[in-house]
N, C-alpha and C positions, 0 to 999 in steps of 0.2 A: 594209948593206942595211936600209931601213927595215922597220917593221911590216906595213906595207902591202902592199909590194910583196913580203914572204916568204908573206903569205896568200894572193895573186895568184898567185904561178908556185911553190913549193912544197907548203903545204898544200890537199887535195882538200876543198873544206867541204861540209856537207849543203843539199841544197837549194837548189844555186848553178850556175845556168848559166855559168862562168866565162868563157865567148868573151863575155859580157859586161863584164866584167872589172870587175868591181863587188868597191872597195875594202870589207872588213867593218868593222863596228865592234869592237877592238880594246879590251878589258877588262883592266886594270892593276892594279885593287888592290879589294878589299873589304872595307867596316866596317860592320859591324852588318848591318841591311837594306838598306846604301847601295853601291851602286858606282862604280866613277872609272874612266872610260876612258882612252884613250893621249893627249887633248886637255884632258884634267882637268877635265872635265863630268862629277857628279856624277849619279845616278837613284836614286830610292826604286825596287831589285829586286820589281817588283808579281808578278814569276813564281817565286822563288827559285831562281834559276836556269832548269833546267829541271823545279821543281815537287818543288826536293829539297834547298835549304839550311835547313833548318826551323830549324836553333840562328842560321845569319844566318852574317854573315862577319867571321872575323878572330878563334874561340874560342878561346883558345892553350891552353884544356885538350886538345883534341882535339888540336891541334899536339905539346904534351909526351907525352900518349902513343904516340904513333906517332914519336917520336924515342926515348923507354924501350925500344918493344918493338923496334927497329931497332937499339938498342947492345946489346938482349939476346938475339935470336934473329932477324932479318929473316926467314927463309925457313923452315917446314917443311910438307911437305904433309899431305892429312889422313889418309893411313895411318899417318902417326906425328902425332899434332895437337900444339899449341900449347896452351897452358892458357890463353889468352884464347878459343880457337876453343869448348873445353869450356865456361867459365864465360860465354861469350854466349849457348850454346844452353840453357844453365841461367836465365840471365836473361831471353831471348825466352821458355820456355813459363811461365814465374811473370807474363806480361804477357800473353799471348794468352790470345783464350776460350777456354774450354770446356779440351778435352782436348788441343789442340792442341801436342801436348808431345816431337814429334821435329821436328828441326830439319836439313836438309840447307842447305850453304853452296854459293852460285856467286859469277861474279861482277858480276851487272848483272840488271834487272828480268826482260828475255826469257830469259836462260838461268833464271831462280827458273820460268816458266812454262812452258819448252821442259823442265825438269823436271818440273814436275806433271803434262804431259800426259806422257809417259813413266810418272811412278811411275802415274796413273791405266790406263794401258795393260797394264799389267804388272799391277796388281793384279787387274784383269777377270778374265786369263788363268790368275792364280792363285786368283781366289773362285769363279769363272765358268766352270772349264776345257770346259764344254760349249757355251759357246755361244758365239758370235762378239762380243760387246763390245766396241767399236773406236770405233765415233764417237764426238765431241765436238760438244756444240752452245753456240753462244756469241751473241749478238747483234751485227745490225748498229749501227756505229758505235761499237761497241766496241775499246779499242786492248789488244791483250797484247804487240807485242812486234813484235822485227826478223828474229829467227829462222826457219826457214822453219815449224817447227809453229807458233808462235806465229803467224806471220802471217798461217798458216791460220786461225785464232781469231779473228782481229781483224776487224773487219765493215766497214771503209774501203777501199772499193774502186780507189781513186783509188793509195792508200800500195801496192795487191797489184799493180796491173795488170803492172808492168814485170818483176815474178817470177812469175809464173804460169805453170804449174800449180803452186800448193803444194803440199803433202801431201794424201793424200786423205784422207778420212774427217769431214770440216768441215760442219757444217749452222748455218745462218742463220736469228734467229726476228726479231722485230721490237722493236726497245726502247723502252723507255719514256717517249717523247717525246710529252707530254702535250700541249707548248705546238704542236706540226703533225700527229702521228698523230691525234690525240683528241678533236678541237674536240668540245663540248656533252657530253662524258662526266666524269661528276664523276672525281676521282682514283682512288675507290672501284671504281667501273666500270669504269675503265682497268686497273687492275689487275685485277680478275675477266678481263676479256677476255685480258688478256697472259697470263694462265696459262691459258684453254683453248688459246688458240692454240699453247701450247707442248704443254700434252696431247697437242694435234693430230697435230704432227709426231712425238712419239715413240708415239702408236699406230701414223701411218704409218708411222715409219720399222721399227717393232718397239722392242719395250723391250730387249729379248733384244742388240740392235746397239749400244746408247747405251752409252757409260762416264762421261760426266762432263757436267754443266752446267758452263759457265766464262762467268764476268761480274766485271765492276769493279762493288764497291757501291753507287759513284758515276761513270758513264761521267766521265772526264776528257777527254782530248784530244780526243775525238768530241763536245764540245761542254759538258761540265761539267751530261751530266742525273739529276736526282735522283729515283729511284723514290716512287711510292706508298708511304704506309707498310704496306699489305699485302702491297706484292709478294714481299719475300725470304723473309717467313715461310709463305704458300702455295709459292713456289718448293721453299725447303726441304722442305716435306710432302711435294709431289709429285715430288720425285727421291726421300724417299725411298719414298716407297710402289713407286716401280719399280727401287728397287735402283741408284741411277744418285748416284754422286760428286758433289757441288758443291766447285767451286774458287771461291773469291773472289783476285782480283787485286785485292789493296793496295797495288801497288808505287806509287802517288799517292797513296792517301787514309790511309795507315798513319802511324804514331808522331806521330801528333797532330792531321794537317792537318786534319780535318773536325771539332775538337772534340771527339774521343773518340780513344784510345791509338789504335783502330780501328774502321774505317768502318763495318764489319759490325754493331759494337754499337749505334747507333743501332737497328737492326733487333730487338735480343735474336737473331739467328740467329749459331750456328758451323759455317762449313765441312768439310769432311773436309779439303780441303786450301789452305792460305794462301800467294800468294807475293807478298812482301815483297825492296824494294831502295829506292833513293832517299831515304825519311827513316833509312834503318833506320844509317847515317853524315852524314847533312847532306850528301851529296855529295863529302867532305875525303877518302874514299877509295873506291874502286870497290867494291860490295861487295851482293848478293843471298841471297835465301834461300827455302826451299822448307820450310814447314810442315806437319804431317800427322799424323792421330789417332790413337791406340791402334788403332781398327777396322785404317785401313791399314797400319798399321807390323806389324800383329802378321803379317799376311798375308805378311809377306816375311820371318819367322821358318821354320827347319826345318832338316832332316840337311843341314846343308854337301857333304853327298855330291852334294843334290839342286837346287842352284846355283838357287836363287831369294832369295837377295839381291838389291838393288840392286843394277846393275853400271854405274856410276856414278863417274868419277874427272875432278876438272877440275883441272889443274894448280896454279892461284892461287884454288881455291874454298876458304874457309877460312883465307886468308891473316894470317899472325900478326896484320901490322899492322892490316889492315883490324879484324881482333876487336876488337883491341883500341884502336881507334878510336871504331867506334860502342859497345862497353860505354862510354867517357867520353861520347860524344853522348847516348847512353839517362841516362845520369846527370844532364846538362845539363838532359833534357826533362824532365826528373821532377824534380830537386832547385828548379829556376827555376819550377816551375809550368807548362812552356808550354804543354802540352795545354790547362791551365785556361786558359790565357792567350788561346788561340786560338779556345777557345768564346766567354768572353767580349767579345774585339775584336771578332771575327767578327760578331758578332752587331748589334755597332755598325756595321761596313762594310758588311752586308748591311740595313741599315735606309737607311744613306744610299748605297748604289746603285738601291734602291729609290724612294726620293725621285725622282734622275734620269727617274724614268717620264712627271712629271705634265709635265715641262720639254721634253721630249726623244719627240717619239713616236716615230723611229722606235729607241725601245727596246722589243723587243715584249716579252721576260720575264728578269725577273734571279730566277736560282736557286743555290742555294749551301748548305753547311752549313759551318761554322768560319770555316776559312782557305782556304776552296776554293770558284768563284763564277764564275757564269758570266752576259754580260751578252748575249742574241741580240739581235739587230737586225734589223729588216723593216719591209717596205715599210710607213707607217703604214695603222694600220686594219684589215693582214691578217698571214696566218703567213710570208709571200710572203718569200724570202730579201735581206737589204740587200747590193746587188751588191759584189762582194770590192772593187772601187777606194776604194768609200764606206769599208769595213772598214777600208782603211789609212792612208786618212786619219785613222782616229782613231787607230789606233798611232803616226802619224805625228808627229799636234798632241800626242798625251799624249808622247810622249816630248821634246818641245821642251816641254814642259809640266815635264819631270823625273820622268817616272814610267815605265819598263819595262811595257807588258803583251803577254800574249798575244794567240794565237785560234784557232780551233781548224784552220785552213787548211782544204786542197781535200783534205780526206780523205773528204769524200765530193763526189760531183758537183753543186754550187752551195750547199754546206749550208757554206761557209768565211765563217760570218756572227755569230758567238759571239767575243765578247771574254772571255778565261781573265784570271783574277786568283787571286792562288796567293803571297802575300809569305811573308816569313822570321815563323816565329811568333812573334818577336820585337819583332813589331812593338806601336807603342800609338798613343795618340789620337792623336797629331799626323799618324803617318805614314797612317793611315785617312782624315785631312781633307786630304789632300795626293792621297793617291789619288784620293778622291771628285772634290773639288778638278779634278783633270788629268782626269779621265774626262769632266767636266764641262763644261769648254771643249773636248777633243779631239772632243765631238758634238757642240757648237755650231759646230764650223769644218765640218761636213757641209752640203753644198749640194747639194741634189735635184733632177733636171732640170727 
């Protein structure tokens, strides 16, 4: 039975009306930033996969450890842990800011944030025990996850509609989308406004009710927008002046992608709680984490008698191999430089997507920091969204071009107009003038009515 037709009538894929019956593309092998499908057409991976091969493909360090820790232990859970599961959570807080120095293990990005909302629920009840602490406020367009509290977090009304009712307790502020909320506001201003309007709602709602701000440093899949640079540091002030948790969701912009170990440092701000998946193995194995400060951690210290631990067990969270997977990936990003690496290609890619503006108008704003970049597109002359067919046409041309990209789809309702660029940090000049290159004819084969 070929490939094709096991993808058709066996495998359920995402995203796939299958009564169509629409053969996939079919991926066989990867080297470096490059991939080879089942017809041996090559592509520079412009997404790294799904925004998480950051060492690239084919590192046979991460291969031999996960054959070591698999002839020397395969399996133990974390009531009896593995000394790789110890010595990565040793190694994450020697790399995270601030105090950020206890480390819970899952195993994929939404369960690292269907944890946070959890530890942050539970710590309310334990700092808080008078008052009611329960909500989570998070912005639209923002993505945390598949799970049902994460999906309550996440602002894409399009990805919720068909689970609804999530969980309750979810409130919605407006993000920081300069280039359609904000016309004529400097970035300075935008940001001033974003933080009353959040005051706003947690006057409304009561401070007494809130437990946690949660946002991506960098919204990713909701379009790749990048804040003011005053917004996280007012953010941070003002939770804490009302006692209210900040989660940053890195599980895209962590272990290098944006030029910094982590995203948040661009800001100088640290969360109470960090959750981390995707770069934190390059993808080579499944593997999530949920970060958190002396303040929270210590909050779930006391008489064993009086059962406020964490209660908290995931079968494969902590998995030998997975540890000791990404300890070899963390070694790669750091001994190779790629962090540096990704600041400074980045910085090259994000000059010549930029370029594309003066060529191409209906590019209306490319924003990015590192290896992480997003290119929206609209109507020329306005904020006006570039209708989804025009959008795949350039997925279309760039990939007959040899270039993989994203975009951010119908996650929200007409806003699927953002082309995602996101390669292996691995990358260098050639594969940036190849990208540019393929982005560059994939908008020139755009025809407007």
């Amino acid at each position: 039975m070929s490939l094709d037709t096991l993808a058709l009538d066996a495998l359920w894929r995402p995203f796939t009306q299958h009564a169509a019956r629409q053969a996939p593309m079919v991926m066989v092998e990867g080297r470096g930033a490059t991939l080879i499908d089942a017809d041996g057409n090559e592509y520079v991976d412009g997404m790294a996969g799904l925004w998480c091969v950051n060492v690239g493909y084919g590192q046979e360090r991460l291969v031999e450890a996960a054959a070591r820790q698999m002839r020397q232990l395969p399996y133990t859970p974390l009531t009896r842990p593995a000394p790789a599961a110890m010595q990565l959570a040793e190694r994450l807080t020697g790399l995270l800011p601030g105090d950020l120095n206890h480390v819970v293990f899952v195993n994929s990005g939404s369960e690292a944030v269907e944890t946070a909302l959890k530890i942050a629920r539970q710590y309310a009840r334990l700092r808080f025990p008078k008052e009611n602490r329960h909500k989570i406020i998070s912005r639209y367009r923002g993505y945390h996850g598949w799970t049902m509290g994460a999906l309550g977090a996440t602002g894409q009304e399009i990805r919720k509609a068909r689970f609804e009712p999530t969980l309750a307790g979810h409130i919605h502020v407006r993000p920081p989308d300069l280039f359609r909320l904000f016309a004529g506001l400097t970035p300075s201003q935008a940001a001033a406004q974003l933080v009353r309007e959040l005051e706003d709602v947690i006057r409304f709602e009561g401070p007494d009710t809130i437990v946690a701000f949660i946002g991506e440093p960098i919204i990713g899949g909701g379009g790749v927008i990048v804040p003011p640079d005053e917004y996280w540091p007012a953010i941070r002030a003002l939770c804490d002046r009302h006692g209210i948790l900040l989660i940053h969701d890195e599980v895209i912009t962590g272990f290098g992608r944006t030029g910094k170990w982590f995203g948040s440092e661009h800001w100088g701000v640290v969360p109470d709680i960090m959750t981390l998946a995707k770069g934190i193995s390059s993808g080579y194995v499944p593997l999530g984490a949920t970060a958190v400060t002396a303040n929270v951690f210590d909050a779930f210290k006391g008489d064993p008698a009086e059962n406020v631990q964490f209660n908290q067990l995931s079968t494969y969270g902590g998995h030998p191999v997975a540890c000791a997977v990404a300890l070899e990936n963390l070694a790669v990003i750091e001994g190779d430089g790629l962090v540096e690496n990704a600041a400074r290609v980045g910085a090259s890619l994000g000059d010549g997507l930029r370029e594309l503006m003066a060529d191409h108008p209906i590019v209306g704003e490319v924003r990015g920091k590192g290896l992480l970049w997003g290119v929206e597109l609209a109507v020329p002359g306005t904020t006006e969204p570039l209708a989804g067919e025009h959008v795949n046409t350039v997925l279309r041309e760039a990939q007959a071009r040899g270039v993989l990209f994203g975009k951010n789809s119908s996650t929200v309702r007409d806003l699927d107009c953002t082309i995602t660029i996101s390669p292996p940090l691995i990358i260098g000049q050639a594969e940036v003038e190849k990208i540019v290159a393929a982005l560059d004819g994939a908008l020139g084969a755009v025809r407007l009515g």
